[in-house]
C-alpha positions as CSV (number, residue, x, y, z in Angstrom):
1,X,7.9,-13.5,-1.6
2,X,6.2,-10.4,-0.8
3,X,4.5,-8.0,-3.2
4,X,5.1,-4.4,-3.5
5,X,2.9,-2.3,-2.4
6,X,0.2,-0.1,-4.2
7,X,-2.4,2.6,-3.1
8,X,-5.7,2.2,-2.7
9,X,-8.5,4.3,-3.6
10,X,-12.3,4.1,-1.8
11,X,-13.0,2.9,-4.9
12,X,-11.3,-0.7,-4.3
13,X,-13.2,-0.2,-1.0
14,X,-16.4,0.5,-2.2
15,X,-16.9,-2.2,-4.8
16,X,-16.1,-4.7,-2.2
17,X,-18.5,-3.6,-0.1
18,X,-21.3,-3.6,-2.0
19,X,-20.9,-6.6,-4.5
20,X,-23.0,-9.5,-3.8
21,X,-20.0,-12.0,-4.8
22,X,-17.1,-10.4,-3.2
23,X,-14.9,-12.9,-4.4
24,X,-15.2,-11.3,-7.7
25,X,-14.1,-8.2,-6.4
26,X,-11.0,-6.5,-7.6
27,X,-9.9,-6.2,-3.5
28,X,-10.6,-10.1,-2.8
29,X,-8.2,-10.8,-5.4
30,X,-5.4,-9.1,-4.3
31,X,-2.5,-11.4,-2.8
32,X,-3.1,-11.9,0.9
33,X,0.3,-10.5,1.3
34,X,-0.3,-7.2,-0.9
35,X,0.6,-4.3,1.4
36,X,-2.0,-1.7,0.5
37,X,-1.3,2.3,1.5
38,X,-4.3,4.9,2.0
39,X,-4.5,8.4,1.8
40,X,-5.7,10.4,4.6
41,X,-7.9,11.5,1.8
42,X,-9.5,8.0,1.1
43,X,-9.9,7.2,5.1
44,X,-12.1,10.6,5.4
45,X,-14.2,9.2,2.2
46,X,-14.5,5.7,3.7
47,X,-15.2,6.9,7.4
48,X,-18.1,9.1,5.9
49,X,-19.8,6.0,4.2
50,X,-19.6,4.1,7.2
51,X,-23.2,5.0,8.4
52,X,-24.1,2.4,10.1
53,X,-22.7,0.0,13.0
54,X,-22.3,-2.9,10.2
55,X,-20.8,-0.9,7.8
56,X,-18.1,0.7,10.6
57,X,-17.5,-2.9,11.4
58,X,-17.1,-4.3,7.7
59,X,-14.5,-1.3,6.9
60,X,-12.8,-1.3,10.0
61,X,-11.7,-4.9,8.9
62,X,-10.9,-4.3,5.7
63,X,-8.8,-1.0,6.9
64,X,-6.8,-2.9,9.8
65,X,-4.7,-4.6,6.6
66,X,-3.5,-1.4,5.3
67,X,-0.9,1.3,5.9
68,X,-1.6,5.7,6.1
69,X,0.2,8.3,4.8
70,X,-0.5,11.3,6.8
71,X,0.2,14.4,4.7
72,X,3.0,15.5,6.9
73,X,4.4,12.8,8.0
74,X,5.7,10.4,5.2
75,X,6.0,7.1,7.6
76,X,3.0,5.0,7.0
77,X,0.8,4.1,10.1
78,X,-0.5,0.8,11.2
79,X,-4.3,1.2,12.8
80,X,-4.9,-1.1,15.8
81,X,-6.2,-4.8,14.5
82,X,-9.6,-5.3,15.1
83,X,-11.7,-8.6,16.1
84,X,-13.7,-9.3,13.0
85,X,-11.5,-11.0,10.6
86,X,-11.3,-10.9,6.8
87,X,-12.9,-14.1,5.8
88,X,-16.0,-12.8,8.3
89,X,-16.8,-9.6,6.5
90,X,-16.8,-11.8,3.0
91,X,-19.4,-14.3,3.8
C-alpha cells in the first residue's frame, strides 16, 4: 500500500547530504514508496547549494523521486530521471 504524500523542506535535503551515516537520516528512512512534493521555493534553495559537479549530481538523484508545485499551476511535475541511482549517492 502506498503512503500519502508529504512536503519536503531543503531541510530533509540538507541533513542527508551532509551526514556521514545517511542511513540515520530522517530522508533515508522514509518508505521507498513515500511520494515527497517540493516547493518551487525549496528547488531554488537546493539548486543554489549545489556548488559543485558532485553536489549537482547527489541532489539531482535525490530530486528525480519527488513531485513540484509550481505556484501557478497546482498539478505537481515529474523532473526527468537521472542515471545515478539512490543507493549510489548513499554509499
Amino acid at each position: 500500500m502506498a503512503s500519502s504524500g508529504m512536503v519536503a523542506d531543503s531541510s530533509i535535503f540538507i541533513e542527508f547530504l551532509r551526514a556521514t551515516d545517511k542511513t540515520k537520516t530522517k530522508l533515508y528512512q522514509l518508505p521507498n514508496d513515500a511520494e515527497l512534493y517540493v516547493s518551487v521555493v525549496t528547488l531554488y534553495e537546493l539548486l543554489m547549494g549545489a556548488t559543485d559537479e558532485i553536489k549537482s549530481v547527489m541532489l539531482n538523484c535525490l530530486l528525480s523521486r519527488c513531485l513540484f508545485f509550481r505556484s501557478r499551476n497546482p498539478s505537481p511535475k515529474k523532473l526527468p530521471k537521472y542515471t545515478t541511482t539512490f543507493e549510489s549517492v548513499i554509499k
